[in-house]
C-alpha positions as a Markdown table, in Angstrom:
| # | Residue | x | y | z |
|---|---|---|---|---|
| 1 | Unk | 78.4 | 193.2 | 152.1 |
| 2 | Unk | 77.2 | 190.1 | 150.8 |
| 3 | Unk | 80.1 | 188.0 | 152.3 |
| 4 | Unk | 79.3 | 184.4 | 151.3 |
| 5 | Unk | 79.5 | 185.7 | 147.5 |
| 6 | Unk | 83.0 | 187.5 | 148.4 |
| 7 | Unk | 84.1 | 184.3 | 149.4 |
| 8 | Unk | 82.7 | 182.1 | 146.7 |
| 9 | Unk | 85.0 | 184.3 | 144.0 |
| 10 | Unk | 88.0 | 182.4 | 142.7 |
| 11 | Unk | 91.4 | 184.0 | 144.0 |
| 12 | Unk | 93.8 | 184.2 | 141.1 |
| 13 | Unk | 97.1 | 181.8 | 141.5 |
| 14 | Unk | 99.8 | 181.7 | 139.5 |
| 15 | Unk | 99.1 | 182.7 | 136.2 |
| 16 | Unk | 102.4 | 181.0 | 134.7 |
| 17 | Unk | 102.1 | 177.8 | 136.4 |
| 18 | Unk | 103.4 | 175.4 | 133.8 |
| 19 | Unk | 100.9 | 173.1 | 133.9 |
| 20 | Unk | 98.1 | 175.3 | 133.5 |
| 21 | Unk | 100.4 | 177.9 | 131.1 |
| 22 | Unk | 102.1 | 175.6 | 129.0 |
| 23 | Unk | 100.4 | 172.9 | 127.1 |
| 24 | Unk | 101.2 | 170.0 | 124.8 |
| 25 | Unk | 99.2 | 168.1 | 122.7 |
| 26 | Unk | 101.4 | 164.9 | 121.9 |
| 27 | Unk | 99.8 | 163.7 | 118.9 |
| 28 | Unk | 100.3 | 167.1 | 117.1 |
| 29 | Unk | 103.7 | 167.6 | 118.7 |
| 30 | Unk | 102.5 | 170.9 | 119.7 |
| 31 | Unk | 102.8 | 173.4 | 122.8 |
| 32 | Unk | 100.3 | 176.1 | 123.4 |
| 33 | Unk | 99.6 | 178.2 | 126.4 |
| 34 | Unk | 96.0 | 179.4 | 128.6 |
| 35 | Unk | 94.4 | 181.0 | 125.7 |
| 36 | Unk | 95.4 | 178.4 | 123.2 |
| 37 | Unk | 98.1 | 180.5 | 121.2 |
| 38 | Unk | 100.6 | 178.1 | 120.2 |
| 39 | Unk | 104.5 | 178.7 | 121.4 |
| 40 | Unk | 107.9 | 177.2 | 120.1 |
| 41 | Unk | 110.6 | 175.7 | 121.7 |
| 42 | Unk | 114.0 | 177.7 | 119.5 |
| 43 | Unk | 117.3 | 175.2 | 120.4 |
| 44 | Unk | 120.3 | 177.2 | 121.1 |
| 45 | Unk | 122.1 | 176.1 | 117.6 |
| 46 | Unk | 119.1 | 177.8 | 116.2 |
| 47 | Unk | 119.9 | 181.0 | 117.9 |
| 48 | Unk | 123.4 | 180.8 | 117.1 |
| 49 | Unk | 122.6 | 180.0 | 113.4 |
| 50 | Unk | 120.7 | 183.0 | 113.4 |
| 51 | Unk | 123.7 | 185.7 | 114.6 |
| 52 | Unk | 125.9 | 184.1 | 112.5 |
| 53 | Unk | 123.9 | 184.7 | 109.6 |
| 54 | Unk | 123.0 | 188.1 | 109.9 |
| 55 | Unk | 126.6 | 189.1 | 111.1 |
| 56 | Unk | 127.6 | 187.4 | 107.8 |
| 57 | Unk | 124.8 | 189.2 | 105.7 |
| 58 | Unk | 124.4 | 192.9 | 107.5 |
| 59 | Unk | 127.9 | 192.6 | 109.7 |
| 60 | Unk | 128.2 | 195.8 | 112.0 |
| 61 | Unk | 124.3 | 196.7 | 111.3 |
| 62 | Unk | 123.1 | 193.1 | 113.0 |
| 63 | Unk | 122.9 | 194.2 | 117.0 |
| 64 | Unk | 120.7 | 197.4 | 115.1 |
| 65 | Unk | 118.5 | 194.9 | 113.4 |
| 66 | Unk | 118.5 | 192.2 | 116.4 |
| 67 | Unk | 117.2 | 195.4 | 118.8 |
| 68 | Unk | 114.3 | 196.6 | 116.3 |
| 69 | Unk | 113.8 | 192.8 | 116.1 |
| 70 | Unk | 113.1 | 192.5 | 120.1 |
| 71 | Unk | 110.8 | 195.7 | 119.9 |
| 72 | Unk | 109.0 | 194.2 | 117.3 |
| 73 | Unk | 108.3 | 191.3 | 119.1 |
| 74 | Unk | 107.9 | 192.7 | 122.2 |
| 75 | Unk | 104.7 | 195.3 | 121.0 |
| 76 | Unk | 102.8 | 191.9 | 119.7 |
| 77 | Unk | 103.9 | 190.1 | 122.8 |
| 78 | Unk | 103.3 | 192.6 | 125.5 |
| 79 | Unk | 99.9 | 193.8 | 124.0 |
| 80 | Unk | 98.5 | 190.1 | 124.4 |
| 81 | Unk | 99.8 | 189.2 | 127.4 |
| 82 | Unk | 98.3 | 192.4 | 129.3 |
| 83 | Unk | 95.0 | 191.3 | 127.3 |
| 84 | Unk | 95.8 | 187.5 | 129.6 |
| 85 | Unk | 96.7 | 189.3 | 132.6 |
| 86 | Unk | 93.5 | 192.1 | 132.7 |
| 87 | Unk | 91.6 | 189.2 | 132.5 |
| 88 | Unk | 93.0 | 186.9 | 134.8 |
| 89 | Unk | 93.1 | 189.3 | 137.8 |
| 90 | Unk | 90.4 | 191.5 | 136.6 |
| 91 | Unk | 91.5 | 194.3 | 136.6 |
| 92 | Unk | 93.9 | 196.4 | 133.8 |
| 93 | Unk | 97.7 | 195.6 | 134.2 |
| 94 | Unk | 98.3 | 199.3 | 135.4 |
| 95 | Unk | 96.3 | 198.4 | 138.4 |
| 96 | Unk | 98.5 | 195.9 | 139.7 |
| 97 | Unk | 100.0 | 196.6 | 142.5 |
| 98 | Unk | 104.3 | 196.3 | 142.1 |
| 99 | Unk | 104.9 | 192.9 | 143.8 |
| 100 | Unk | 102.1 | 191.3 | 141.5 |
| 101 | Unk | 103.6 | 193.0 | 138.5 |
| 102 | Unk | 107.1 | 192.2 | 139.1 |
| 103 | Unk | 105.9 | 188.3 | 140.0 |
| 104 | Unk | 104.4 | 187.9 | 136.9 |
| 105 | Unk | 106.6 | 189.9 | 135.1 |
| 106 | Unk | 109.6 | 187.0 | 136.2 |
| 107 | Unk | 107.5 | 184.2 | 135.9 |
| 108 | Unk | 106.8 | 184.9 | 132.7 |
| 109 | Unk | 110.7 | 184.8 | 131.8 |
| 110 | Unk | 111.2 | 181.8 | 133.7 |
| 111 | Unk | 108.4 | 179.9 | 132.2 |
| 112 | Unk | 109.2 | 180.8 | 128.6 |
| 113 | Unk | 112.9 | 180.2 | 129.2 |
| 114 | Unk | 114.0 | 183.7 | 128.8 |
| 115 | Unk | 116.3 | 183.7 | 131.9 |
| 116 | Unk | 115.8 | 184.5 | 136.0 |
| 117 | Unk | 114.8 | 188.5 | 136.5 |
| 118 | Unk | 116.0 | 190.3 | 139.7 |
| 119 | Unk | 114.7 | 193.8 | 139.8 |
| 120 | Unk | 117.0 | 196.4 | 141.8 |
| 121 | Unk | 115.2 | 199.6 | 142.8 |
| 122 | Unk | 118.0 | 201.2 | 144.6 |
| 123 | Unk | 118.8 | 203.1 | 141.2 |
| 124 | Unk | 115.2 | 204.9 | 141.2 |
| 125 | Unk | 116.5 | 208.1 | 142.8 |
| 126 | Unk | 118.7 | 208.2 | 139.6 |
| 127 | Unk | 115.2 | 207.8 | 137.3 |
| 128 | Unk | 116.5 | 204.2 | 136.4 |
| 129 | Unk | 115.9 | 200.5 | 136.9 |
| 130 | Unk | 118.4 | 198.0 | 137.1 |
| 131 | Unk | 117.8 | 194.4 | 136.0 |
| 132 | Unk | 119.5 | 191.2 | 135.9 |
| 133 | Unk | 119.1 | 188.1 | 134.1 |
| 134 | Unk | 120.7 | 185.4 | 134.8 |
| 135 | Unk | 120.3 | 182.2 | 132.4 |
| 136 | Unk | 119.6 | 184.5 | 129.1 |
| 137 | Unk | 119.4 | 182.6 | 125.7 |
| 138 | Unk | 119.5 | 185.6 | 123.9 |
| 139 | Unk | 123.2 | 186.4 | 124.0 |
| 140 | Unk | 125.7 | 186.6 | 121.1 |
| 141 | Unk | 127.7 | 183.7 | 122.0 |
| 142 | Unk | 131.8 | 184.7 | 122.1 |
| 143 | Unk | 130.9 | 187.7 | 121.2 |
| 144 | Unk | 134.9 | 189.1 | 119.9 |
| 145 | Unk | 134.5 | 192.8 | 120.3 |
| 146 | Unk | 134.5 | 193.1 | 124.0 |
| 147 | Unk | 130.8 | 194.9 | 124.4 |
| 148 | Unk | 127.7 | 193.4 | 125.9 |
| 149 | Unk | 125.6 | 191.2 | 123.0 |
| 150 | Unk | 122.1 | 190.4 | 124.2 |
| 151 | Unk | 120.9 | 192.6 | 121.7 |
| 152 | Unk | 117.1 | 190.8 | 121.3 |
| 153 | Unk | 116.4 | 191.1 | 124.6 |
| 154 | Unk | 117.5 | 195.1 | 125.0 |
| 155 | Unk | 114.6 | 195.8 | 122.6 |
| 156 | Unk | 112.6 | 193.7 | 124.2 |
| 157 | Unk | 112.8 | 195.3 | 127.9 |
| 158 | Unk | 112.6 | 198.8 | 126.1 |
| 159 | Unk | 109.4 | 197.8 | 124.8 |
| 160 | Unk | 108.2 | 196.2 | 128.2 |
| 161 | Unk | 108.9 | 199.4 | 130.2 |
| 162 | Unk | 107.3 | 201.5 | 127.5 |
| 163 | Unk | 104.1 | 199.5 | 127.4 |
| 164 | Unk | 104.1 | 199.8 | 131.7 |
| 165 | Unk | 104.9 | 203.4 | 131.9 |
| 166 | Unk | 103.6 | 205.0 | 129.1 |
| 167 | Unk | 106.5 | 206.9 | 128.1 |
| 168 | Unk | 109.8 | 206.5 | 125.4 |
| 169 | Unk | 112.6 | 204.7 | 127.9 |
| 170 | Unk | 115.8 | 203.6 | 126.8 |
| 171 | Unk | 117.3 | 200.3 | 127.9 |
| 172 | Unk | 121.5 | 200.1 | 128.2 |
| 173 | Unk | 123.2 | 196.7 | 128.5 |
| 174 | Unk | 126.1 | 197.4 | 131.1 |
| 175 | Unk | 127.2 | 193.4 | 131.5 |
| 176 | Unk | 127.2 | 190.5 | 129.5 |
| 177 | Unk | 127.2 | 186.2 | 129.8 |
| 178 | Unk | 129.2 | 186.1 | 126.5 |
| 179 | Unk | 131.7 | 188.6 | 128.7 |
| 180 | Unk | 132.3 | 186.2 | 131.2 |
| 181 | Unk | 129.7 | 187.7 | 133.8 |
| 182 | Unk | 127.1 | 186.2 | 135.8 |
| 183 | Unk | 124.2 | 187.7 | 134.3 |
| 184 | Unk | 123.1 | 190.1 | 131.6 |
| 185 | Unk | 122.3 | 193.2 | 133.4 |
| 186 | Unk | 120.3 | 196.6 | 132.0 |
| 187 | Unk | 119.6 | 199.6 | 133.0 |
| 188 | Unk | 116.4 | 201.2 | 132.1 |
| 189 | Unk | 115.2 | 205.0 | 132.4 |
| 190 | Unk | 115.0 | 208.4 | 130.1 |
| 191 | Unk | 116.9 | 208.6 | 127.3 |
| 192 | Unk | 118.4 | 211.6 | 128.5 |
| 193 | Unk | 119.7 | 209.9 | 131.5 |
| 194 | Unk | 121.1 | 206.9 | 130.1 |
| 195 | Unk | 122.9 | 209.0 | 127.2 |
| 196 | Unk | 126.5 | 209.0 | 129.6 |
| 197 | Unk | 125.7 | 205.3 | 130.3 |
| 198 | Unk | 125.9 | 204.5 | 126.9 |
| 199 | Unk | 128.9 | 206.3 | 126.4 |
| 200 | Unk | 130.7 | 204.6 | 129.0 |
| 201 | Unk | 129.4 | 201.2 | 127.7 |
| 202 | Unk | 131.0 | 201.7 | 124.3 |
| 203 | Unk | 134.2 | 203.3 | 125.5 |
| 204 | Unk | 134.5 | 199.4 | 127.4 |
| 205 | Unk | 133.8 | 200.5 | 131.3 |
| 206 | Unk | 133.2 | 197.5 | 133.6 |
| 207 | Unk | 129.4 | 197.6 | 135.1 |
| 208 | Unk | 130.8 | 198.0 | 138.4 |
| 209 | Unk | 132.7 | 201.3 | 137.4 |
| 210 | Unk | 129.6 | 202.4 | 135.6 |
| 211 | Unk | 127.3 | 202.1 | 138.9 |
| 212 | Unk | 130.0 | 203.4 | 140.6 |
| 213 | Unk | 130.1 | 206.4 | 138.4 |
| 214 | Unk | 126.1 | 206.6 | 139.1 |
| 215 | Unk | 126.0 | 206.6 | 142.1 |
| 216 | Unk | 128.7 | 209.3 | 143.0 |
């Protein structure tokens, strides 16, 4: 083993470290990340503006088009950034081992602003995943009907655990910030085993009874 060129290779840091993620260019008023692809900064008026137009144009279809709008998203967005990440470790994303893909999985919210991930695996021998986020900016603010409202970011988790396993999942939203909770929290799994969860959701059971219910 040639052991002064094992040395010599770079050892991959942070790949989200904002000052090597996130770039600005001050004259054009521009931010852009590693590879150059430009990002935007959305205020939270914006993202208000934008429920309260589609809830005034579609009403009870806009969490349906806010979901397909988050899988949309998420396909272009997921696709590129495992493009980043293969080539920044050098190796495929399904190769990383789980406490590099869950690292860059929440420093990639925090730098983009989409909230603070916690992953809770306890839920596995149920064939689900549990997620929190706290800080979300994708909620439905006051949302009146008493059910969880972070609708953009549901599709988007579906299409992030499709894209790492491979197979159709189903994300359920069980809590909600616009509820009064701490966090937005998910569960993700088989269609087949979230159908009850879903049920239990719409018929207005608090997350707690609901992982109560799961794990009994």
């Amino acid at each position: 083993m040639d052991l002064e060129a094992l040395f010599s290779q770079p050892v991959p840091g942070d790949y989200f470290a904002p000052g090597a993620y996130v770039q600005g260019d001050l004259e054009l008023g521009t931010l852009s990340n590693r590879r150059g692809n430009r990002l935007l900064a959305i205020p939270e008026y914006l993202v208000r503006a934008i429920y309260g137009g589609l809830e005034q144009e579609i009403g009870k279809a806009a969490p349906l088009v806010l979901q397909n709008c988050g899988r949309h998203w998420g396909q272009h967005f997921f696709a590129r950034l495992s493009e980043e990440l293969a080539e920044y470790y050098g190796k495929p994303l399904a190769e990383l081992t789980m406490q590099e893909l869950v690292y860059c999985l929440t420093r990639c919210w925090q730098v983009h602003g989409w909230g603070q991930l916690q992953f809770d695996w306890s839920w596995h021998t149920a064939g689900m995943i549990c997620l929190q986020n706290q800080y979300s900016p994708w909620v439905k603010p006051n949302s009146g009907d008493g059910s969880p409202a972070a609708h953009v970011e549901v599709g988007l988790l579906e299409v992030l655990f499709q894209h790492i396993t491979g197979r159709q999942v189903q994300c359920v939203q069980i809590s909600c910030i616009s509820l009064g909770h701490p966090s937005n929290q998910f569960l993700i799994g088989l269609p087949e085993r979230l159908e009850p969860v879903a049920d239990w959701v719409k018929s207005g059971l608090a997350a707690a009874a609901i992982l109560e219910r799961l794990r009994q």
